[in-house]
mmCIF file of the C-alpha atoms, coordinates in Angstrom:
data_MODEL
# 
_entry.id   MODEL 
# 
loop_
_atom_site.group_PDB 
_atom_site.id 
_atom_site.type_symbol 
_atom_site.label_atom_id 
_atom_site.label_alt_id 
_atom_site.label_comp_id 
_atom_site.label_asym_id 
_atom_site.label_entity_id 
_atom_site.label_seq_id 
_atom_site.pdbx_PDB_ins_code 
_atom_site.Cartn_x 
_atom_site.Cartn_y 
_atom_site.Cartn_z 
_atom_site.occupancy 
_atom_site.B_iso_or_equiv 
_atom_site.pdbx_formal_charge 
_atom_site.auth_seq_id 
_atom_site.auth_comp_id 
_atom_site.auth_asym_id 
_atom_site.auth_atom_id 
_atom_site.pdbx_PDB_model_num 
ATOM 1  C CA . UNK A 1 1  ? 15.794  -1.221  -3.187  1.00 0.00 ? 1  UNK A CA 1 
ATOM 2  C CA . UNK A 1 2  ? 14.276  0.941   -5.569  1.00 0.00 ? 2  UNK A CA 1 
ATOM 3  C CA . UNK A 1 3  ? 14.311  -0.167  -9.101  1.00 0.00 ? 3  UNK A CA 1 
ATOM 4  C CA . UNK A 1 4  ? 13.783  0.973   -12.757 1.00 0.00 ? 4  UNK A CA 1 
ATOM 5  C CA . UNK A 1 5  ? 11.362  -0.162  -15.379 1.00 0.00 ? 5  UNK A CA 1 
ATOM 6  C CA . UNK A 1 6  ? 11.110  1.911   -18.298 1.00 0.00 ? 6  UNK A CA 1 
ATOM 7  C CA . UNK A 1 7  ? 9.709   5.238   -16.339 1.00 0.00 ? 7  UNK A CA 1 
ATOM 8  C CA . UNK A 1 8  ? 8.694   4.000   -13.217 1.00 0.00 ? 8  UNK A CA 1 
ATOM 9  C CA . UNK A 1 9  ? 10.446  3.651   -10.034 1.00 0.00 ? 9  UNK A CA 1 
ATOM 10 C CA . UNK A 1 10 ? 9.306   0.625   -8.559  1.00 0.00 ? 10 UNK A CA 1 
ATOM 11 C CA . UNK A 1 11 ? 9.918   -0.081  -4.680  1.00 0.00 ? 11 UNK A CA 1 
ATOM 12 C CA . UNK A 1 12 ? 8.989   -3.405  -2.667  1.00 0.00 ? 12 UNK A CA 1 
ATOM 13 C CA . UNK A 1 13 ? 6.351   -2.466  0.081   1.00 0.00 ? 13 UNK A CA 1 
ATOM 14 C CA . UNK A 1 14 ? 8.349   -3.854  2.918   1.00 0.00 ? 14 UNK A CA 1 
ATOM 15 C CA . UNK A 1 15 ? 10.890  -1.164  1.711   1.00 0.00 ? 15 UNK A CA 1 
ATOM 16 C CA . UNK A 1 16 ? 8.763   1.864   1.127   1.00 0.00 ? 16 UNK A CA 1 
ATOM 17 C CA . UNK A 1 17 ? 8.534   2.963   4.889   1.00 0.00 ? 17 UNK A CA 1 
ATOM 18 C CA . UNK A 1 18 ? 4.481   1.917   4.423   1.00 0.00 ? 18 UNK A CA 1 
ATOM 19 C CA . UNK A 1 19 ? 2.433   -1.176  5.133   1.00 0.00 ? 19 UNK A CA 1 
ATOM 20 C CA . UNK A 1 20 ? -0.688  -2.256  3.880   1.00 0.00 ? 20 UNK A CA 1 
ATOM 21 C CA . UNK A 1 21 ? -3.266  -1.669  6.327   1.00 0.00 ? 21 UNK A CA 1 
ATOM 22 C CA . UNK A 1 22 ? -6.517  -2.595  4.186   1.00 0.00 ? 22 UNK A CA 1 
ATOM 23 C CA . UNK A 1 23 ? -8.117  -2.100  1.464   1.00 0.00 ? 23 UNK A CA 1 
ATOM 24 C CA . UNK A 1 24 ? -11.406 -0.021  0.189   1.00 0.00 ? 24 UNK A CA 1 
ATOM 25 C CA . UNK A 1 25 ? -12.255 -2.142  -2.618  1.00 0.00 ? 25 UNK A CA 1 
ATOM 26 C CA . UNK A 1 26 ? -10.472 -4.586  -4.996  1.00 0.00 ? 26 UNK A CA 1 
ATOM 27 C CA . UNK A 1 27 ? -7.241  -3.130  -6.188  1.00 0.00 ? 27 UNK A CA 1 
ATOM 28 C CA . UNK A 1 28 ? -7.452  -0.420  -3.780  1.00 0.00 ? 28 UNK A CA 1 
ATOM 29 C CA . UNK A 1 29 ? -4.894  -0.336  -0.984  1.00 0.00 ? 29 UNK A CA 1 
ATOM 30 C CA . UNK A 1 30 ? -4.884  1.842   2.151   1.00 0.00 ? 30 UNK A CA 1 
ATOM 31 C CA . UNK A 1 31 ? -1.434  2.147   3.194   1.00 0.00 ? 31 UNK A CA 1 
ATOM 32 C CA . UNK A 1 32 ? -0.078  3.325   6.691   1.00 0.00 ? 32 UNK A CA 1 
ATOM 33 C CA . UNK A 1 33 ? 3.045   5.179   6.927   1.00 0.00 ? 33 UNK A CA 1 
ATOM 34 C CA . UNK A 1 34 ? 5.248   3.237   9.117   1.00 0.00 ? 34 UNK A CA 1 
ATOM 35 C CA . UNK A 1 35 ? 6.094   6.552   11.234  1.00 0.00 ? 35 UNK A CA 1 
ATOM 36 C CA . UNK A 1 36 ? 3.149   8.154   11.753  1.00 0.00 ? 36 UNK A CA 1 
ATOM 37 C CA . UNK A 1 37 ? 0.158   5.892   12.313  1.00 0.00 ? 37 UNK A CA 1 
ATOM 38 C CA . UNK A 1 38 ? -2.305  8.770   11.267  1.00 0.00 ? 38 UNK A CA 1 
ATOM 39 C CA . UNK A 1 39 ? -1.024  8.907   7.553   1.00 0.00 ? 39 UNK A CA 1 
ATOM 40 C CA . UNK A 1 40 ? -3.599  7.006   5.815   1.00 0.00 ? 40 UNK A CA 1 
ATOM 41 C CA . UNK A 1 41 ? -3.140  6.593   1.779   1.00 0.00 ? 41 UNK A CA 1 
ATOM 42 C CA . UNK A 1 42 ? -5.175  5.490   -0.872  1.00 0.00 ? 42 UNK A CA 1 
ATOM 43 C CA . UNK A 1 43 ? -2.782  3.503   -3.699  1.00 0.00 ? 43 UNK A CA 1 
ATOM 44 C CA . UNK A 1 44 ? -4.408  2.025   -7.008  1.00 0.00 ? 44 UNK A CA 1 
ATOM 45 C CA . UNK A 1 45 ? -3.046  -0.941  -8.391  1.00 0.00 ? 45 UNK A CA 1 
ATOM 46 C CA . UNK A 1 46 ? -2.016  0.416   -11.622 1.00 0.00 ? 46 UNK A CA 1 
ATOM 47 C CA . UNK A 1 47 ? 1.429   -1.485  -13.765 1.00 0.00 ? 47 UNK A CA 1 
ATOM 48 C CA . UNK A 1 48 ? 1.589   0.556   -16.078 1.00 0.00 ? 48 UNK A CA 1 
ATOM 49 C CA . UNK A 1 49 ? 2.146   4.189   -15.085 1.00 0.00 ? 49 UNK A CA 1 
ATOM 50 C CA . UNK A 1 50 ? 4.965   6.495   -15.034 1.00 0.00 ? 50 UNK A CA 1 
ATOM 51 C CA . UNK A 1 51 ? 6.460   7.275   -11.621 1.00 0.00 ? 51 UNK A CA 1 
ATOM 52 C CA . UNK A 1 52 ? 6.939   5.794   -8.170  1.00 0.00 ? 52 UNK A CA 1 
ATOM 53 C CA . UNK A 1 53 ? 5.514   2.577   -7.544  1.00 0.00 ? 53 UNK A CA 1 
ATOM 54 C CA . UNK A 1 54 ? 5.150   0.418   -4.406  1.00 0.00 ? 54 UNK A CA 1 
ATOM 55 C CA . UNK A 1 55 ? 5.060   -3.357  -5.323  1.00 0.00 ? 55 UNK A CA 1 
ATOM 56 C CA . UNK A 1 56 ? 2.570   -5.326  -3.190  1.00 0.00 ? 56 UNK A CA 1 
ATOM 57 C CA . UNK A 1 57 ? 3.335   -9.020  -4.145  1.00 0.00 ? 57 UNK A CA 1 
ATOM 58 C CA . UNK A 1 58 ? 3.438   -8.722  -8.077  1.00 0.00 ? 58 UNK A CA 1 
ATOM 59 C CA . UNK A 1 59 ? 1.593   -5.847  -8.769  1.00 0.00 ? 59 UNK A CA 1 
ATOM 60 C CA . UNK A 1 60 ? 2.302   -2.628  -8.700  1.00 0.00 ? 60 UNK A CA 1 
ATOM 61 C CA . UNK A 1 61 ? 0.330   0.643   -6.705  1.00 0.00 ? 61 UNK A CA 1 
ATOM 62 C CA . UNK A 1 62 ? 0.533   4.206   -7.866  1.00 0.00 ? 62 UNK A CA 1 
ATOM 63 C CA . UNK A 1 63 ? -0.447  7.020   -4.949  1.00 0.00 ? 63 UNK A CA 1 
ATOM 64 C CA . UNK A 1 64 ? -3.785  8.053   -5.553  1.00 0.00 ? 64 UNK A CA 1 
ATOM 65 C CA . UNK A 1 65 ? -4.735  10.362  -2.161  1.00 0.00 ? 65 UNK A CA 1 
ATOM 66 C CA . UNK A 1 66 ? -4.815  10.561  1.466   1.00 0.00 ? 66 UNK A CA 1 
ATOM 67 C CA . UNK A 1 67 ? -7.564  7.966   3.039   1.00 0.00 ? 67 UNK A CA 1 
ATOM 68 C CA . UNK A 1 68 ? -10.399 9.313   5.298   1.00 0.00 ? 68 UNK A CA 1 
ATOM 69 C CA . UNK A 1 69 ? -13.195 7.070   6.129   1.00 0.00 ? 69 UNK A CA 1 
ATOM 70 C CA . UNK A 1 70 ? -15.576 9.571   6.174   1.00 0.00 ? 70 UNK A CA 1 
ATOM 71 C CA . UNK A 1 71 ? -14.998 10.880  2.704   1.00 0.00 ? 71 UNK A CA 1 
ATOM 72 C CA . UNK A 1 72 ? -14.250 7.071   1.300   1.00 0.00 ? 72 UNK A CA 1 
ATOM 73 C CA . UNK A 1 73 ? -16.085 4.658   3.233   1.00 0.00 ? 73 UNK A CA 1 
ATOM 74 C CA . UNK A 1 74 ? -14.907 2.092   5.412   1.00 0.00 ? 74 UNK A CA 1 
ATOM 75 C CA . UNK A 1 75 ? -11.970 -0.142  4.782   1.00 0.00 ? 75 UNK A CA 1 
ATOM 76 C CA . UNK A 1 76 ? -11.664 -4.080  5.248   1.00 0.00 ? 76 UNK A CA 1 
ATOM 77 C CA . UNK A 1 77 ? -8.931  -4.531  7.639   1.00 0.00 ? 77 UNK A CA 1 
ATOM 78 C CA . UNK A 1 78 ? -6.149  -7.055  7.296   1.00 0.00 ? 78 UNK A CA 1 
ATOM 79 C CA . UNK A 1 79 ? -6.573  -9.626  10.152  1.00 0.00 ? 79 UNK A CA 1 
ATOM 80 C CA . UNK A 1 80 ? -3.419  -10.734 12.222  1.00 0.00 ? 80 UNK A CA 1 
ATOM 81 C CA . UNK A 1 81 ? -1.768  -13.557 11.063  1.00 0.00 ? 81 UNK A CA 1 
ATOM 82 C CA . UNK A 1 82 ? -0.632  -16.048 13.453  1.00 0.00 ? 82 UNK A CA 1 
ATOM 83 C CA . UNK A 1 83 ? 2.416   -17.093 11.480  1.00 0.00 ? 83 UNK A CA 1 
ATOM 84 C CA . UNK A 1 84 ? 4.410   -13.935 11.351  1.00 0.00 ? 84 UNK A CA 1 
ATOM 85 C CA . UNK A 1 85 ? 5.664   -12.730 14.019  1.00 0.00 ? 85 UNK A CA 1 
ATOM 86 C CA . UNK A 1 86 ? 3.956   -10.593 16.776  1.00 0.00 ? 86 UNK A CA 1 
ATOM 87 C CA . UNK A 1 87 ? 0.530   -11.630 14.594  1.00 0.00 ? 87 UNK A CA 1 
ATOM 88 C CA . UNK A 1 88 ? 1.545   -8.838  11.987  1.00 0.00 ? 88 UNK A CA 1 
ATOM 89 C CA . UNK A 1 89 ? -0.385  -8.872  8.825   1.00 0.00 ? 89 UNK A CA 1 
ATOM 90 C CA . UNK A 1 90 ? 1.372   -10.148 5.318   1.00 0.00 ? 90 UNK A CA 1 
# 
């Protein structure tokens, strides 16, 4: 559910129709879109900016671009975890 805080629309990742696939550096996500496994995004953490937001745990991630390794280096990829199910990553 999307929520409101002052002028941001804030929106839990598991509900944003993305997951968090990696990330290029410290508070720098690369999100996949959860219906086309191509769409790669870059998302900065960034609380306090106005617009859409995807929460990952407490912090929130504005859009920044689309992701291509070649142009932004390599990622470091979640690994599995064995206590979700089908090893997805958290």
């Amino acid at each position: 559910m999307i929520t409101k805080r002052g002028s941001q629309n804030r929106e839990p990742l598991n509900e944003s129709g993305y997951h968090l696939k990696g990330w290029l550096t410290l508070g720098v996500a690369v999100l996949q879109d959860n219906d086309d496994e191509k769409k790669l995004e870059l998302w900065f953490a960034n609380d306090h900016h106005a617009g859409y937001t995807i929460e990952i745990g407490v912090v929130g991630f504005e859009f920044a671009r689309d992701y291509k390794p070649e142009r932004d280096g390599p990622m470091v990829a979640l690994m599995p975890d064995p206590e979700t199910p089908e090893g997805e990553s958290r």
